[in-house]
C-alpha positions, 0 to 999 in steps of 0.5 A, a space after each residue: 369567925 371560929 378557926 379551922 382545924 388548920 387555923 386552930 392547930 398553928 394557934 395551938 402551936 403558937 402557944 407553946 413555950 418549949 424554951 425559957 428563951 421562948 418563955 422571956 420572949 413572950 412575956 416581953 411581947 405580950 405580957 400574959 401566959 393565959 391559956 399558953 402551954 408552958 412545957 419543961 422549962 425550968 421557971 424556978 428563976 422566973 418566979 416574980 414574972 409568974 406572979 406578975 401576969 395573967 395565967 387564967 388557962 395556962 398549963 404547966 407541964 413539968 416545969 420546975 418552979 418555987 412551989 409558992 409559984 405553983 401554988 399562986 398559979 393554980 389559985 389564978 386558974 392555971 393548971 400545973 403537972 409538976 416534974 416527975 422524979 425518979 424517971 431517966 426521961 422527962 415525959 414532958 420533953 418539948 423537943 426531940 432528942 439528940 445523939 449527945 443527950 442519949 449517949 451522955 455520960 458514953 465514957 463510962 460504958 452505955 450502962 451509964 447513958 440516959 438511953 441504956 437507964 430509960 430501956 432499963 426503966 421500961 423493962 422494969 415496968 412494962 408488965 408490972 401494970 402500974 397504970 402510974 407508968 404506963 400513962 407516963 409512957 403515953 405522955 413521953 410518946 406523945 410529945 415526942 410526936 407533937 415535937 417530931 411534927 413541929 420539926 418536920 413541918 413542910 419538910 420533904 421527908 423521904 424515909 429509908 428502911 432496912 434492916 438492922 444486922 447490916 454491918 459495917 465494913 460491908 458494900 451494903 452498908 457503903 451503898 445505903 450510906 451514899 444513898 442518905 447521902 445523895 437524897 441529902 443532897 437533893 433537898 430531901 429530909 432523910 428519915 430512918 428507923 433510927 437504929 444500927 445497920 441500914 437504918 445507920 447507914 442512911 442516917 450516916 450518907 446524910 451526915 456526910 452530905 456537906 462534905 467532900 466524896 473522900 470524908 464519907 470514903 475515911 468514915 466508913 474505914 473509921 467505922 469498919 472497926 466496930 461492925 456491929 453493936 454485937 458485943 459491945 454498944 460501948 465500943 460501937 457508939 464511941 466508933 461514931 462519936 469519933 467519926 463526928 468528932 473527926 467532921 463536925 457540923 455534919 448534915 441533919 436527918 431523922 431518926 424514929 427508934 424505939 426502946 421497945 427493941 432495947 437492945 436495938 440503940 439509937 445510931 449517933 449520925 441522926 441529929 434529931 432523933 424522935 424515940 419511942 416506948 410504943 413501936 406500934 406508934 412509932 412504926 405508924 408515925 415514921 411512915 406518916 411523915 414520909 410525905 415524899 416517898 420510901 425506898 425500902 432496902 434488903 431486910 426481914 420481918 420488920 422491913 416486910 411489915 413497913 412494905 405493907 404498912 406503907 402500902 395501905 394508906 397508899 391503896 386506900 388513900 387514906 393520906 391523900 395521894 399515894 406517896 412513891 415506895 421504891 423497893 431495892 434488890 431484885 432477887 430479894 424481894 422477888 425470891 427470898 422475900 417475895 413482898 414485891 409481887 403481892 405489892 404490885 398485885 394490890 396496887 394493879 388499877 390503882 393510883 399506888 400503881 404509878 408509885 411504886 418500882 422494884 430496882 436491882 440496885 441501890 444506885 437505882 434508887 434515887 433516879 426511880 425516887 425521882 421518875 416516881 415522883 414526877 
């Protein structure tokens, strides 16, 4: 009997090997990598286990092995894409990232990190039309998603936008921190842009979820010493390594940033962080998987154009059932930036019209969340 589409896709999946622990297993187990997916693990100690099985349809994406390995390999039917030097990103990477992998190296500035090097890299050849580069960007982008969708599978994922100048040391921070907090501890997968400001913030409450009320009081003071990432990355990521360094084993969270806002970087409070070159993939990708709703937070242009995007799939239903958008601060979205009368004109006679709600403050929220979801 064929698969279905569903059936075809956890196939698919079962056969990646994304680890070399992974890789050991399967061998052990079923000895044949045939028409496996085999991506960026280093085989260059499994070469006499190569040799030994079948690989007829395998495919090798930027494993570092012998290269008499890789010649036998592609003699037996497999294909193999070798690891691709002097890039600072694996475009092959089997998993999201994580604030320790793009903060490495923080000590000797943000210049040395693997974030700042891959931001310099896509300033250097975004507008060079090396079709070379541009492939390797869609290959990065695309396996961030295929990782980022292993991830969240099932996962109720309720995203949190806002802007990114909201600063440290501000009530509006405070508040979209204990947002990410309570939301994380009702069971939810917070997800956010994954930069500074509120997107931080959220990311931040979601940190804090398994400790006591005070940790998050302490952290937010600790914060409040580097505001902003304006002057200096440096000085502002160390800030929150010493906050996860002051309460380890902190709760998980998403965030979806982009290098394609580079001197945006990545907030260090997200334990997956799933980032993109493409931010019209990201943008697309990060409302896609908020399958239980998004509260939208106070913020400008960006923020205005993640109301709308989410709001049309939500008014065509094109992803199913709309999914809830709870808009936080009245005056905001009614007068400085009236994004909620045209929502709310859109979704009139629809089914979005039961899953939407404008509320005056952010301790609103996850009540509205809750009624909208019902």
């Amino acid at each position: 009997m064929p698969h279905t589409p569903a059936q075809a896709f956890h196939a698919a999946h079962d056969r990646e090997i994304e680890s070399l622990a992974e890789f050991d297993q399967v061998l052990a187990e079923h000895r044949t990598l045939a028409h496996y997916r085999v991506q960026a693990v280093d085989l260059t100690d499994r070469t006499d286990a190569l040799l030994s099985v079948a690989c007829e349809g395998a495919v090798f994406l930027g494993c570092p092995m012998d290269p008499g390995a890789a010649a036998a390999l592609r003699t037996a039917g497999a294909l193999v894409f070798p690891p691709v030097p002097g890039v600072p990103f694996d475009p092959y990477r089997g998993f999201v990232y994580t604030p320790e992998e793009l903060f490495a190296h923080l000590e000797e500035g943000y210049d040395a990190t693997p974030d700042a090097r891959t931001y310099a890299w896509f300033q250097l050849t975004k507008a060079d039309g090396d079709v070379f580069a541009s492939m390797l960007r869609a290959i990065h982008d695309d396996a961030v998603s295929d990782a980022l969708d292993e991830l969240l599978a099932g996962a109720p994922v309720v995203g949190v936008m806002g802007g990114h100048a909201m600063a440290r040391g501000t009530d509006a921070y405070a508040g979209a921190a204990r947002l990410g907090r309570e939301l994380t501890r009702a069971g939810f997968t917070v997800a956010t842009g994954g930069g500074p400001g509120a997107m931080e913030a959220a990311n931040l409450g979601a940190y804090a979820a398994p400790f006591g009320d005070t940790m998050l009081d302490e952290a937010l003071q600790l914060l409040a010493k580097a505001p902003s990432f304006a002057p200096s990355v440096t000085d502002w990521a160390r800030a929150a390594f010493e906050v996860r360094g002051r309460w380890p084993g902190g709760g998980a969270s998403v965030g979806i940033p982009t290098w394609f806002y580079g001197h945006e970087p990545p907030n260090a409070f997200a334990a997956h962080i799933a980032k993109y070159f493409a931010n019209a993939t990201r943008e697309d990708g990060l409302l896609a998987r908020c399958t239980a709703g998004v509260v939208f937070l106070p913020g400008a242009a960006g923020t205005v154009q993640e109301v709308f995007d989410n709001a049309t799939p939500n008014y065509y239903e094109s992803r199913g059932e709309p999914t809830p958008m709870v808009l936080v601060d009245r005056a905001h979205w009614t007068e400085r930036l009236p994004a909620w009368p045209l929502l709310r004109s859109l979704a009139r006679g629809r089914s979005m019209e039961a899953r939407i709600a404008l509320v005056d403050g952010i301790e609103e929220a996850p009540e509205a969340l809750k009624r909208l979801r019902a």
